[in-house]
ZADO-1210 file (C-alpha; in nm, 4 decimals, padded with zeros to 6 digits):
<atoms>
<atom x="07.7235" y="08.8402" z="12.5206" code="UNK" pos="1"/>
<atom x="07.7555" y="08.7375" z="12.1714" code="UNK" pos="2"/>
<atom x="08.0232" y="08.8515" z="11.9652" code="UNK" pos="3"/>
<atom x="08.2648" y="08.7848" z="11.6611" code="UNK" pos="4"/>
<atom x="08.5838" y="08.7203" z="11.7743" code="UNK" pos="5"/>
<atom x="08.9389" y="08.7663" z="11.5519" code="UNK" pos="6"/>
<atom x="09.1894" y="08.5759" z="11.7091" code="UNK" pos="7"/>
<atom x="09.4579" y="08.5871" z="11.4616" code="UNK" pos="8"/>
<atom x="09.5624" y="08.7190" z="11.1528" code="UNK" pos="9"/>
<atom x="09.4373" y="08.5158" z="10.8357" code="UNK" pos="10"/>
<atom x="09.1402" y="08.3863" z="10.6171" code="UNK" pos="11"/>
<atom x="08.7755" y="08.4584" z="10.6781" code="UNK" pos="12"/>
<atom x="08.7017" y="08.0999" z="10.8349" code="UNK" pos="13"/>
<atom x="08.9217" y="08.2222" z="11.1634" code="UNK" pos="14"/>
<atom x="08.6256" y="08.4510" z="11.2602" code="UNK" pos="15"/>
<atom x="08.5177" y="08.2841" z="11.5743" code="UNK" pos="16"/>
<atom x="08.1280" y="08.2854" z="11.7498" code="UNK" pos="17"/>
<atom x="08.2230" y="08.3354" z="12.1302" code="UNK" pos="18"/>
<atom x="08.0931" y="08.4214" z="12.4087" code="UNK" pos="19"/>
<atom x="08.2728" y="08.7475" z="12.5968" code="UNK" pos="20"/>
<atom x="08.1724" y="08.9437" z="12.8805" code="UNK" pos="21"/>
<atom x="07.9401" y="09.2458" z="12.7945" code="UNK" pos="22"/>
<atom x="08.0932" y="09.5984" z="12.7842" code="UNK" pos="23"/>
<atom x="08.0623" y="09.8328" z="13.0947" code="UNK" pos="24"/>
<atom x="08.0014" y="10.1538" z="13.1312" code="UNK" pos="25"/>
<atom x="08.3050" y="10.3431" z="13.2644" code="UNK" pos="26"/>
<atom x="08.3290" y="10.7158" z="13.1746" code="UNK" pos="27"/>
<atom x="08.0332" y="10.9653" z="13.2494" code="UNK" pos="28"/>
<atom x="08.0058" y="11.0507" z="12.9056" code="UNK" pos="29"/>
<atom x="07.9396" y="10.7430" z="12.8184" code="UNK" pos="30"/>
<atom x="07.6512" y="10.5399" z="12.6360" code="UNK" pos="31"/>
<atom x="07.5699" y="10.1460" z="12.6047" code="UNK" pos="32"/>
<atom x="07.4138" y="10.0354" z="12.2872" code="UNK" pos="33"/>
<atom x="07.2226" y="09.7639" z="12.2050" code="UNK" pos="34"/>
<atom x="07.3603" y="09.6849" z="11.9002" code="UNK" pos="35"/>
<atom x="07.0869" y="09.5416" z="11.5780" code="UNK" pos="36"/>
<atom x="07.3452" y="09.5415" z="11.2796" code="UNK" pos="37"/>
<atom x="07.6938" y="09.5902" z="11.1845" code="UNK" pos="38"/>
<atom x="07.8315" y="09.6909" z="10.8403" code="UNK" pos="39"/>
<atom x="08.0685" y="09.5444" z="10.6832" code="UNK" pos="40"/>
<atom x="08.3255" y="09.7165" z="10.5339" code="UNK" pos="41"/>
<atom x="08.6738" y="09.6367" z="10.3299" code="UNK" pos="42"/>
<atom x="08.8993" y="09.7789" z="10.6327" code="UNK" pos="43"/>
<atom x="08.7103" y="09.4670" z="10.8355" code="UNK" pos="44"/>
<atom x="08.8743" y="09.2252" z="10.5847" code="UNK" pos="45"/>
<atom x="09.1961" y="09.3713" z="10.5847" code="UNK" pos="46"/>
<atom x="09.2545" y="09.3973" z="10.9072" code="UNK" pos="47"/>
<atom x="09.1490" y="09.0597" z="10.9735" code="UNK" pos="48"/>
<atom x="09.4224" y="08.9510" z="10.7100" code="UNK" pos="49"/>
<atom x="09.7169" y="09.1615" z="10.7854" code="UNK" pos="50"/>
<atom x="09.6333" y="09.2269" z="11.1726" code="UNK" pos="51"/>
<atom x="09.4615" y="09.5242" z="11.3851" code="UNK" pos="52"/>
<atom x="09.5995" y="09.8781" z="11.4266" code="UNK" pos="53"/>
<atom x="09.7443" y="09.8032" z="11.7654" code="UNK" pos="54"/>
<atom x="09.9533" y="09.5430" z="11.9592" code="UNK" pos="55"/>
<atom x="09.8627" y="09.2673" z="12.1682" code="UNK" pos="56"/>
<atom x="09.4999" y="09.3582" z="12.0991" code="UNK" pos="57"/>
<atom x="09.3818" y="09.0212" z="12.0093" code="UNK" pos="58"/>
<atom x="09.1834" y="08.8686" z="12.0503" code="UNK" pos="59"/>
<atom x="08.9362" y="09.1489" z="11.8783" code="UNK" pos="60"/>
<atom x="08.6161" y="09.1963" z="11.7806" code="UNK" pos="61"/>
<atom x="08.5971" y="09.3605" z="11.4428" code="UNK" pos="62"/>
<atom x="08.3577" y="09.6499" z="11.2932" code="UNK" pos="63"/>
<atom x="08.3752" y="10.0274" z="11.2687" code="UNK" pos="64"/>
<atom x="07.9701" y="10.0422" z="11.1991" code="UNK" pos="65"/>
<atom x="07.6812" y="10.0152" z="11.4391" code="UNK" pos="66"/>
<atom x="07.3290" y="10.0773" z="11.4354" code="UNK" pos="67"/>
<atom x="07.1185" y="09.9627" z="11.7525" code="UNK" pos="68"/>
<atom x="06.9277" y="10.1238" z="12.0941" code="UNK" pos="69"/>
<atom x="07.0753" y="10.3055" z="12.3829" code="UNK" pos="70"/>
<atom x="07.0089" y="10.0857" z="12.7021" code="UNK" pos="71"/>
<atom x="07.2450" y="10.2755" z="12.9219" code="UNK" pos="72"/>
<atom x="07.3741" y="10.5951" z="12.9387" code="UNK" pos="73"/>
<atom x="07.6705" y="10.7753" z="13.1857" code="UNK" pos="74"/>
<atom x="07.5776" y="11.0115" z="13.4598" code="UNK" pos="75"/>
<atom x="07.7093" y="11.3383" z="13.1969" code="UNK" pos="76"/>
<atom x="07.5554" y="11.2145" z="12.9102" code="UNK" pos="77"/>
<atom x="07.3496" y="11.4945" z="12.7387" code="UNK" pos="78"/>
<atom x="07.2869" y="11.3953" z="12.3982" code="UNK" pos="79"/>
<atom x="07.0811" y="11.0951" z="12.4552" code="UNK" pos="80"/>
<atom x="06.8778" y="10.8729" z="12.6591" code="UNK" pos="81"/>
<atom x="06.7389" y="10.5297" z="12.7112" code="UNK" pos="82"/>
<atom x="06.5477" y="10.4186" z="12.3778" code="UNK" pos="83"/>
<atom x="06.6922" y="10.6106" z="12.1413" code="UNK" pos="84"/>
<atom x="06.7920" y="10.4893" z="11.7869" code="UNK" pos="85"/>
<atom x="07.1979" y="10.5407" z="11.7206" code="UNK" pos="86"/>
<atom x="07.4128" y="10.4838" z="11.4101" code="UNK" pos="87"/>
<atom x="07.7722" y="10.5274" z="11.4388" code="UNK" pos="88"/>
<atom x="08.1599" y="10.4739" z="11.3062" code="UNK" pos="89"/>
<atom x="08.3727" y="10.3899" z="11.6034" code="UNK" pos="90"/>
<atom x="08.5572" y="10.0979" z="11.7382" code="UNK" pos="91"/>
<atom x="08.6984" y="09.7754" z="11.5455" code="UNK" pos="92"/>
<atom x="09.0212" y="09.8692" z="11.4862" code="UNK" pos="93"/>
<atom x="09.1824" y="09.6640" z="11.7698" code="UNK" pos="94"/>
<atom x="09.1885" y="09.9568" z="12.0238" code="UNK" pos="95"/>
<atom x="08.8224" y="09.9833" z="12.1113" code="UNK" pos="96"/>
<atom x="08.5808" y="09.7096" z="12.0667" code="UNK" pos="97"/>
<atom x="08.4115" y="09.6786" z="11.7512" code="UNK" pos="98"/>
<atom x="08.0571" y="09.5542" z="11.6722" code="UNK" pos="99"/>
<atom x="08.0605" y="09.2626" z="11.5664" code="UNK" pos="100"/>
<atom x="07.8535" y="09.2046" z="11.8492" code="UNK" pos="101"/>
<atom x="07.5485" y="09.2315" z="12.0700" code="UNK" pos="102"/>
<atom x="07.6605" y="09.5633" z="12.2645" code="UNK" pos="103"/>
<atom x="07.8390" y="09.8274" z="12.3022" code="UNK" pos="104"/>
<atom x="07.9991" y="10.1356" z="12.4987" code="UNK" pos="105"/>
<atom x="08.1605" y="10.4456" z="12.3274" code="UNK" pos="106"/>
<atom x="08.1725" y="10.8077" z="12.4458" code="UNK" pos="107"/>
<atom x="07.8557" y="10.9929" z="12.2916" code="UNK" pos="108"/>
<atom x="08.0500" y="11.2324" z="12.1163" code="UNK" pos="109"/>
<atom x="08.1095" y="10.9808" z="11.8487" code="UNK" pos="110"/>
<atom x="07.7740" y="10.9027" z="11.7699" code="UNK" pos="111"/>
<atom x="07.4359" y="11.0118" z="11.6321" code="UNK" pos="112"/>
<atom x="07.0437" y="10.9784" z="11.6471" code="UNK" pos="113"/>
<atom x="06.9705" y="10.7371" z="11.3319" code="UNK" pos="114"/>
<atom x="06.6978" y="10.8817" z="11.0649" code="UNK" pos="115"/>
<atom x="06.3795" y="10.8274" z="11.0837" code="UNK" pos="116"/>
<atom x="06.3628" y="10.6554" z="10.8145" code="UNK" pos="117"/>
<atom x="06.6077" y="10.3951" z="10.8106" code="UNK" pos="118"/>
<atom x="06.5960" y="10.0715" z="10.8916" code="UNK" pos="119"/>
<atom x="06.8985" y="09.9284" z="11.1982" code="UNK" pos="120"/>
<atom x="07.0318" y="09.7603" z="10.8902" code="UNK" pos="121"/>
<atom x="07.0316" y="10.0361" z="10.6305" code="UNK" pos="122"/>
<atom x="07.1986" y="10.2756" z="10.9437" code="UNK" pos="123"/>
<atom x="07.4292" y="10.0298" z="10.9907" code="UNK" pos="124"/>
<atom x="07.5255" y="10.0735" z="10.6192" code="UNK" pos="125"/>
<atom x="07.6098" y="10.3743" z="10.6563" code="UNK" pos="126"/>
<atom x="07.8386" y="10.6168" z="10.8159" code="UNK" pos="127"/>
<atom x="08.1653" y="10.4536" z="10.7287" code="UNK" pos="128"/>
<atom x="08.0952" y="10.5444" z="10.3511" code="UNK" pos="129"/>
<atom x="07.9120" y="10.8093" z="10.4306" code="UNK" pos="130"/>
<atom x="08.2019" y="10.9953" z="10.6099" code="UNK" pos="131"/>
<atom x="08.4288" y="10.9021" z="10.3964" code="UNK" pos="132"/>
<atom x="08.2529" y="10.9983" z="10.0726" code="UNK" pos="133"/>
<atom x="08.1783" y="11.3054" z="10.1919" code="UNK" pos="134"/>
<atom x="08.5804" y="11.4209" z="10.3698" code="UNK" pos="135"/>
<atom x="08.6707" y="11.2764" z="09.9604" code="UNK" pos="136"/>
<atom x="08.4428" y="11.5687" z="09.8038" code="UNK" pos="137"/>
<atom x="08.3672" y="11.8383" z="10.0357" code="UNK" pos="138"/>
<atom x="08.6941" y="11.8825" z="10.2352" code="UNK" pos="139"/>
<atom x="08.9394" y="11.7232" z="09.9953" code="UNK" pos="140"/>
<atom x="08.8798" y="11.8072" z="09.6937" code="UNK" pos="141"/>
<atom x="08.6648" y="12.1078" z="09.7606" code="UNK" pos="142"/>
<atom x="08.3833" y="11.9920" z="09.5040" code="UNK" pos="143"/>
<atom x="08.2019" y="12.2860" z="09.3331" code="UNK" pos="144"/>
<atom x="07.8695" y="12.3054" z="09.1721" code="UNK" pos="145"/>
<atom x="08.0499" y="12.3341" z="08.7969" code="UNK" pos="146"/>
<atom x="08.2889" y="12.0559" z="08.8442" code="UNK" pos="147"/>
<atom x="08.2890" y="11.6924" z="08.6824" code="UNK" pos="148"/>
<atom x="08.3545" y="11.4514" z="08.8891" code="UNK" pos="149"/>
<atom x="08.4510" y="11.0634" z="08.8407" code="UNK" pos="150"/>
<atom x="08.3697" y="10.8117" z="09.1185" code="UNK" pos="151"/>
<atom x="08.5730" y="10.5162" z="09.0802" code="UNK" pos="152"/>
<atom x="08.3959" y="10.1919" z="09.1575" code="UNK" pos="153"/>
<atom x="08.0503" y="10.3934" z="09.1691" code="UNK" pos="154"/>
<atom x="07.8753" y="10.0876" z="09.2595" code="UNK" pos="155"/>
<atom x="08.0450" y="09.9862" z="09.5580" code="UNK" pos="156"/>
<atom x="08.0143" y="10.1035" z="09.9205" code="UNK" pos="157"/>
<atom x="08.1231" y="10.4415" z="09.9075" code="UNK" pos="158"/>
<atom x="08.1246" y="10.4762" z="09.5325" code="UNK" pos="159"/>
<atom x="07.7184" y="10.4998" z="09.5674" code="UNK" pos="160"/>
<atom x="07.7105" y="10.7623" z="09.8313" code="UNK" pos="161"/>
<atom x="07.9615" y="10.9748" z="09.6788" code="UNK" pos="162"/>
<atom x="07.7380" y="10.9770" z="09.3463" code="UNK" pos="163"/>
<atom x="07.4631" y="11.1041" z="09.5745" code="UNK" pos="164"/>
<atom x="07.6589" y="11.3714" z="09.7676" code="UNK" pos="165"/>
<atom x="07.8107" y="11.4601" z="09.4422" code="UNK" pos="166"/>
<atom x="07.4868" y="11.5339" z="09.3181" code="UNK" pos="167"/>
<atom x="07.3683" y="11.7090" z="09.5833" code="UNK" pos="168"/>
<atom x="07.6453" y="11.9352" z="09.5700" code="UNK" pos="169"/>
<atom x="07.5167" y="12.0268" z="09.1849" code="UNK" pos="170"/>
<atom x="07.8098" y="11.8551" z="08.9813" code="UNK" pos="171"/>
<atom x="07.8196" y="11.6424" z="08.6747" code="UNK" pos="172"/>
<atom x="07.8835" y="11.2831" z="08.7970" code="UNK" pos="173"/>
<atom x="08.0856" y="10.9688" z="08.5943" code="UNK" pos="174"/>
<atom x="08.1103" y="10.6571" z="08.7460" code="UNK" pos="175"/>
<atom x="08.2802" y="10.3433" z="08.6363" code="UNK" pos="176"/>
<atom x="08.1240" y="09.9875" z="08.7042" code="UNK" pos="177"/>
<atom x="08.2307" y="09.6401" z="08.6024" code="UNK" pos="178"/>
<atom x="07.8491" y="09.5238" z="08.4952" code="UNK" pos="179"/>
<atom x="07.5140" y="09.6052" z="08.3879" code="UNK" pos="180"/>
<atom x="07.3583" y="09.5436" z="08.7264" code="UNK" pos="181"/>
<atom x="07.6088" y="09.7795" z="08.8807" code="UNK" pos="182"/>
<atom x="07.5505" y="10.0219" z="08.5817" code="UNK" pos="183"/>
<atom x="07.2039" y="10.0065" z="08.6752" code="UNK" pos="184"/>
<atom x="07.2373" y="10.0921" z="09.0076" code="UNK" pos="185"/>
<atom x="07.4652" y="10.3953" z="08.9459" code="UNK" pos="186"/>
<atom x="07.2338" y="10.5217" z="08.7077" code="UNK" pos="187"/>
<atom x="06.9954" y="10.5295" z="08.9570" code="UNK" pos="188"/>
<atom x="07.1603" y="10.6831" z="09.2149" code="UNK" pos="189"/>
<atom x="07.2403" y="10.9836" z="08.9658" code="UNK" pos="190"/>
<atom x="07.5425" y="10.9515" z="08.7468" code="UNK" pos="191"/>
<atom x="07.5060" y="11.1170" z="08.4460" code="UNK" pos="192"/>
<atom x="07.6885" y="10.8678" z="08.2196" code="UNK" pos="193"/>
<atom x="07.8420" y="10.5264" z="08.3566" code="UNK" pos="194"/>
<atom x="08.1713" y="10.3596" z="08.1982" code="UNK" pos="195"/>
<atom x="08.1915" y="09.9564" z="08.2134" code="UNK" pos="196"/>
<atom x="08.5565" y="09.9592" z="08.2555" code="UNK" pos="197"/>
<atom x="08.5343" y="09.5337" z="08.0848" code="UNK" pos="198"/>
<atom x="08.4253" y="09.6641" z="07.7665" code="UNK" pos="199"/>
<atom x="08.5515" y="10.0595" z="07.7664" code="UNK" pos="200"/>
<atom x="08.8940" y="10.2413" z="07.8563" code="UNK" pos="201"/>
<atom x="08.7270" y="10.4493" z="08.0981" code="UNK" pos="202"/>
<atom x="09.0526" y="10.6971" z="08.0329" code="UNK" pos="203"/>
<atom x="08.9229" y="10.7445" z="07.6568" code="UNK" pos="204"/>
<atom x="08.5286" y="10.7426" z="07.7557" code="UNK" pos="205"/>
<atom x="08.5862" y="11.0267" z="07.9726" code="UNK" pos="206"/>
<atom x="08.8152" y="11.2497" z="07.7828" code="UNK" pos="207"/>
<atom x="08.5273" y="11.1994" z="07.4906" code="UNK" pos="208"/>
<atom x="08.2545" y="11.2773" z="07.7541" code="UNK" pos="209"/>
<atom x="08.4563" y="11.5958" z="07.8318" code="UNK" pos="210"/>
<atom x="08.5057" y="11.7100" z="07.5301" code="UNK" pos="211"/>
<atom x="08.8864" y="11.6224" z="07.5485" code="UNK" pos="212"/>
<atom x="08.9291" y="11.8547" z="07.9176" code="UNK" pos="213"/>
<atom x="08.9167" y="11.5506" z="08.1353" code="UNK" pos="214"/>
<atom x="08.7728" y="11.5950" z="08.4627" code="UNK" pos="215"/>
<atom x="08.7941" y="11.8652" z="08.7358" code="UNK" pos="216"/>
<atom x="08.7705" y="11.5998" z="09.0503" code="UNK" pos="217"/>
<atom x="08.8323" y="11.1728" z="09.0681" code="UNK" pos="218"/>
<atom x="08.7458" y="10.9953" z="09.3449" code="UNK" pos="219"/>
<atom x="09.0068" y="10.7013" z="09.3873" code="UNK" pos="220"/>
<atom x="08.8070" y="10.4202" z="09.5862" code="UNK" pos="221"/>
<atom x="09.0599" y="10.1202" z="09.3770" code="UNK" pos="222"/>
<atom x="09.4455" y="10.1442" z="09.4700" code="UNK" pos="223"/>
<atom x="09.7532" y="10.2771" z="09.2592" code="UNK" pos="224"/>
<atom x="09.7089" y="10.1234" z="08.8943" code="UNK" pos="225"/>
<atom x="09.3329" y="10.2974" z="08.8560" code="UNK" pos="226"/>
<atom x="09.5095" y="10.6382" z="09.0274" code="UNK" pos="227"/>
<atom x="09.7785" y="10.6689" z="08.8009" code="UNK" pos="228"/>
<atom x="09.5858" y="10.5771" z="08.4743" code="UNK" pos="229"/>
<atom x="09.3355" y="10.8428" z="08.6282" code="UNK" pos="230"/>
<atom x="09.5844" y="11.1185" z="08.5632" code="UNK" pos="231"/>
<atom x="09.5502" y="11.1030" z="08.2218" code="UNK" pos="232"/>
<atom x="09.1720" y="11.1884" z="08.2126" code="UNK" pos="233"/>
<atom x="09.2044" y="11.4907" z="08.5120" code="UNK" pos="234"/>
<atom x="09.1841" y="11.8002" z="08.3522" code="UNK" pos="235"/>
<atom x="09.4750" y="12.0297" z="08.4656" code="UNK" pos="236"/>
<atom x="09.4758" y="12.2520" z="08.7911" code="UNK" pos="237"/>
<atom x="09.2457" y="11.9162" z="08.8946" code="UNK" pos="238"/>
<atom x="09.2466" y="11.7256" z="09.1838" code="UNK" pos="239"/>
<atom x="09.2627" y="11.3241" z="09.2522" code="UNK" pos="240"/>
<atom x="09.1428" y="11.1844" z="09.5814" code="UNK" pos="241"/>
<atom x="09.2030" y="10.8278" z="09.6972" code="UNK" pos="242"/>
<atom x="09.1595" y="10.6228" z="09.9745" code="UNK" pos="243"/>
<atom x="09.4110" y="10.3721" z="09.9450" code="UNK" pos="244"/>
<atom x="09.8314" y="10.4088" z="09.9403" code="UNK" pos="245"/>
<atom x="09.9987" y="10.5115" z="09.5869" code="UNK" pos="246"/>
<atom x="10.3265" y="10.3810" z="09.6480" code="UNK" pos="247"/>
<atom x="10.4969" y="10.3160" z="09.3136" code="UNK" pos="248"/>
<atom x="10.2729" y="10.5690" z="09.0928" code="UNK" pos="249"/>
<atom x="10.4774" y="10.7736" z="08.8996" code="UNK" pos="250"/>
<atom x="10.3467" y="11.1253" z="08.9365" code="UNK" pos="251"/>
<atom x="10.5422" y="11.2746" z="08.6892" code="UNK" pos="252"/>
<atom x="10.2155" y="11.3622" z="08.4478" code="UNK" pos="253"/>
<atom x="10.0335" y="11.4552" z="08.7596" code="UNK" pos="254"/>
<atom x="10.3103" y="11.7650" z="08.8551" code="UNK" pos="255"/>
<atom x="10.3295" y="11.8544" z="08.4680" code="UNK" pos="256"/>
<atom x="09.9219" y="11.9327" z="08.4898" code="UNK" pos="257"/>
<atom x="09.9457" y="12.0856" z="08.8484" code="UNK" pos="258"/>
<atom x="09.7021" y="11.8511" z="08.9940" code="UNK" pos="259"/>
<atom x="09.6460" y="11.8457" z="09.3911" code="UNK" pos="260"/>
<atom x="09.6767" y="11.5101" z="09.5183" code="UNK" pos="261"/>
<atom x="09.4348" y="11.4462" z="09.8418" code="UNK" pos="262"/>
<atom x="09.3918" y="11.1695" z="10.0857" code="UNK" pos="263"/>
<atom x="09.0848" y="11.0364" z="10.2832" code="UNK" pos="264"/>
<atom x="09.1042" y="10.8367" z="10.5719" code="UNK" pos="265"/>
<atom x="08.8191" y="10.8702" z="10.7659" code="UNK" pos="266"/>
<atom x="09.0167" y="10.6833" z="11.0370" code="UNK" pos="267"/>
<atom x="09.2460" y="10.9429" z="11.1462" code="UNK" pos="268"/>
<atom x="09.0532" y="11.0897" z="11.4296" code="UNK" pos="269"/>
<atom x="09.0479" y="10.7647" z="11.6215" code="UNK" pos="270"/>
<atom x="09.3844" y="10.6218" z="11.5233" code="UNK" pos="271"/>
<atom x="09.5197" y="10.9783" z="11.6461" code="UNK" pos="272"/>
<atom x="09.2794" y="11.0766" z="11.9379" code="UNK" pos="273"/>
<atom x="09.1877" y="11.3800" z="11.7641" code="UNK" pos="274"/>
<atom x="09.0703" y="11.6339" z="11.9458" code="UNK" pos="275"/>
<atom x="08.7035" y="11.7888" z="11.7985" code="UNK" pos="276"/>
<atom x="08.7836" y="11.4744" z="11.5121" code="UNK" pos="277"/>
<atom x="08.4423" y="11.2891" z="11.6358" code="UNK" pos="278"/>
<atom x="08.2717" y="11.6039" z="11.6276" code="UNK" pos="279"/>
<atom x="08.3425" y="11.6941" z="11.2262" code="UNK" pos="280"/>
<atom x="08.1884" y="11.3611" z="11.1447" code="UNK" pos="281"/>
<atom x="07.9158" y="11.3261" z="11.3929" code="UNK" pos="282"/>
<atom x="07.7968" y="11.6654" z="11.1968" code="UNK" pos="283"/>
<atom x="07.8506" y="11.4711" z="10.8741" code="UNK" pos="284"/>
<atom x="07.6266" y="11.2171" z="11.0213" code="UNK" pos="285"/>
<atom x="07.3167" y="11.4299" z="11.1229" code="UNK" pos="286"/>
<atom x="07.3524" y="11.6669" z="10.7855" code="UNK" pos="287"/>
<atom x="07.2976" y="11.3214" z="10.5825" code="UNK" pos="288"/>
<atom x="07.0412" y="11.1779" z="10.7710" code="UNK" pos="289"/>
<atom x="06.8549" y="11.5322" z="10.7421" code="UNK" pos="290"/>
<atom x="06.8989" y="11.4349" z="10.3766" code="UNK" pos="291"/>
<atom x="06.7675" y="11.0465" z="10.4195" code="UNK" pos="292"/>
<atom x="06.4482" y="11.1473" z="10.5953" code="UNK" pos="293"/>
<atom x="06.4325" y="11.4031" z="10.3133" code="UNK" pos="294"/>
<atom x="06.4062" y="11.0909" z="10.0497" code="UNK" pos="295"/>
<atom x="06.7202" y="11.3008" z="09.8937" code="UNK" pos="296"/>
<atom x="06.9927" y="11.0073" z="09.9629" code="UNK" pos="297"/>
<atom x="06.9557" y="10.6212" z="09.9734" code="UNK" pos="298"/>
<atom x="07.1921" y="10.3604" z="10.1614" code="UNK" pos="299"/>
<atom x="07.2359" y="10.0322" z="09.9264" code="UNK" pos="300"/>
<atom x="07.2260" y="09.7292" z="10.1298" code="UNK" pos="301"/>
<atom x="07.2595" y="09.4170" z="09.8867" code="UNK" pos="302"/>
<atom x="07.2589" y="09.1400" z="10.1369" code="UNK" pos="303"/>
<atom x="07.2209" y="09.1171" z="10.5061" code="UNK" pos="304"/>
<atom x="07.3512" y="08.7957" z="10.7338" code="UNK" pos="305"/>
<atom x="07.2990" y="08.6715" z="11.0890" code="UNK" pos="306"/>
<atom x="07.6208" y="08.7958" z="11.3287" code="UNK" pos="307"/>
<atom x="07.6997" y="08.4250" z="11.3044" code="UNK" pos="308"/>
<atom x="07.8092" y="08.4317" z="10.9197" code="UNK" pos="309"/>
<atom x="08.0344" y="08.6925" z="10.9253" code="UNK" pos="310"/>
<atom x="08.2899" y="08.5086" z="10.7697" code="UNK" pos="311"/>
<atom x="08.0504" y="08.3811" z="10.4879" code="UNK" pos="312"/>
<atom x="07.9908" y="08.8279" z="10.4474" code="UNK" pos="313"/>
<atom x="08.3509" y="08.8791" z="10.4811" code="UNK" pos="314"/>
<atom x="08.4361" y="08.6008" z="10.1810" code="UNK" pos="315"/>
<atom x="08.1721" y="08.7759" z="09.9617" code="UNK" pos="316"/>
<atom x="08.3164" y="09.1100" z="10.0069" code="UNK" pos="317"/>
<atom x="08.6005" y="08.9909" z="09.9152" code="UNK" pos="318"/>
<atom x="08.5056" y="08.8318" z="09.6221" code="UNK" pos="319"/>
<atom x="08.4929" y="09.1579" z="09.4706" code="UNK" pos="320"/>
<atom x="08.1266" y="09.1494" z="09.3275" code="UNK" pos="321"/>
<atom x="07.9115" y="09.3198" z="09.5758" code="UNK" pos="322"/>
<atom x="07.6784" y="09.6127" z="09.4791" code="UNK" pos="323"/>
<atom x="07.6314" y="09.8938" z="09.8193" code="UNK" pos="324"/>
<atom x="07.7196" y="09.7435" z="10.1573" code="UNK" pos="325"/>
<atom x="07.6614" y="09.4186" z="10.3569" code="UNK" pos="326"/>
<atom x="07.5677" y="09.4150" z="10.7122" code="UNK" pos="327"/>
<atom x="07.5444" y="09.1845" z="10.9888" code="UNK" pos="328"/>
<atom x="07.2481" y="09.1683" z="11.1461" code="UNK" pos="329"/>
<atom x="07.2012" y="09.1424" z="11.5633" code="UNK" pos="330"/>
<atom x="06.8999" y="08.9353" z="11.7351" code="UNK" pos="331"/>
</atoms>
């Protein structure tokens, strides 16, 4: 079959078109998936930069999201059968194979029936942000219909889902953007006032939009420098979620207010095999799409590209410009 292959640690131009032999299925619970897209997501380009999760795993193919068609399924499989649409976050981290290619096999416990009313490439899209969005809000930081919130970066992958599930969830949303078009988009996914952090401070905007509290809740989708400035607009007893490492923030403003510092890495179950892990998400997975089909959450996809230009999707991302998600798409 067709896949993406990394072969090394490095730039985007490394990605390789090969051909490798197609997955098997070897465990009873068990499906095989015709894969239609892949998303594309940061941990892709990172990985392919600094190296995969595991040892002597290359070479790999990359790609935590798929979206495609069971053509296969194990002799214990109850969940699914042949012709059913799937969307799903598993693989691509140098232990199982990702998809970045034309099939697939993963233990049904890990996926989920796609909505109805997405397309492969819009599934595809999602459930990487989508978990991760929603462990950020619900479980981490225990949103609550009164809160404020303020989604870093609400234009980006998961920065436009978490607006959404924010909403949903009955809070006041602020997002910060780097340009109109992203502005645009934000406002359209719900935020109730959007901060272009070129032309604003978005610390000052928001402690004016709070009426000098600050925020009950931020969502840290940027890295250290944005976290630690983010302190001083989190009202006290508030909480700060990221998804990246702080090392080197100084905290010291954080303990004075009594904030609680969270987390997300929607990762952890497969890194560390965790037990009932696969199911938390795969429930994550089927309460969204109930609100997709409902017309009550959108996936952004800004650009799609053949399997065979991943590196040109993986240079774009990392340009740093992209509104939503890209995806790969599968003939």
């Amino acid at each position: 079959m067709k896949a993406i292959l990394m072969t090394q640690a490095g730039g985007a131009d490394l990605l390789t078109v090969a051909d490798i032999p197609e997955p098997v299925i070897t465990e009873p619970t068990q499906i095989k998936v015709r894969l239609k897209a892949a998303g594309v997501n940061p941990i892709d380009t990172k990985l392919r930069s600094r190296g995969v999760f595991y040892d002597n795993a290359l070479p790999a193919v990359l790609g935590c999201d798929g979206a495609g068609v069971v053509v296969e399924t194990g002799s214990a499989v109850s969940k699914f059968k042949v012709g059913d649409n799937v969307w799903y976050c598993h693989g691509g981290l140098g232990g199982h194979q990702g998809n970045y290619a034309e099939y697939n096999v993963l233990d049904e416990r890990w996926v989920a029936h796609s909505p109805k009313t997405l397309s492969f490439e819009q599934a595809a899209a999602g459930p990487l942000v989508l978990i991760t969005a929603w462990g950020a809000l619900y479980d981490r930081a225990r949103l609550q219909q009164s809160n404020t919130v303020l989604i870093h970066a609400g234009a980006g992958g998961v920065g436009h889902v978490a607006i959404q599930l924010a909403k949903l969830h009955g809070a006041t949303v602020f997002a910060t953007v780097g340009s109109e078009e992203k502005a645009l988009l934000a406002r359209s996914l719900g935020a109730d006032a959007v901060v272009n952090y070129h032309s604003q401070d978005f610390v000052e905007a928001v402690i004016q939009l709070t009426d000098g509290r600050g925020v009950e809740v931020v969502l840290d989708t940027v890295g250290p420098e944005v976290f630690e400035r983010s302190i001083g607009c989190t009202a006290y007893f508030g909480k700060i979620v990221t998804l990246l490492d702080i090392d080197g923030v100084n905290l010291k403003e954080a303990r004075m207010k009594n904030l609680r510092i969270g987390f997300e890495l929607m990762l952890t179950p497969q890194l560390r095999k965790l037990v009932g892990g696969c199911d938390l998400q795969v429930d994550m997975l089927h309460q969204c799409g109930r609100w997709i089909d409902a017309g009550k959450l959108k996936i952004h996809v800004s650009e799609t590209f053949p399997l065979e230009d991943a590196a040109k999707a993986h240079h774009l991302l990392e340009a740093g410009h992209v509104t939503g998600k890209l995806v790969l798409t599968i003939d």
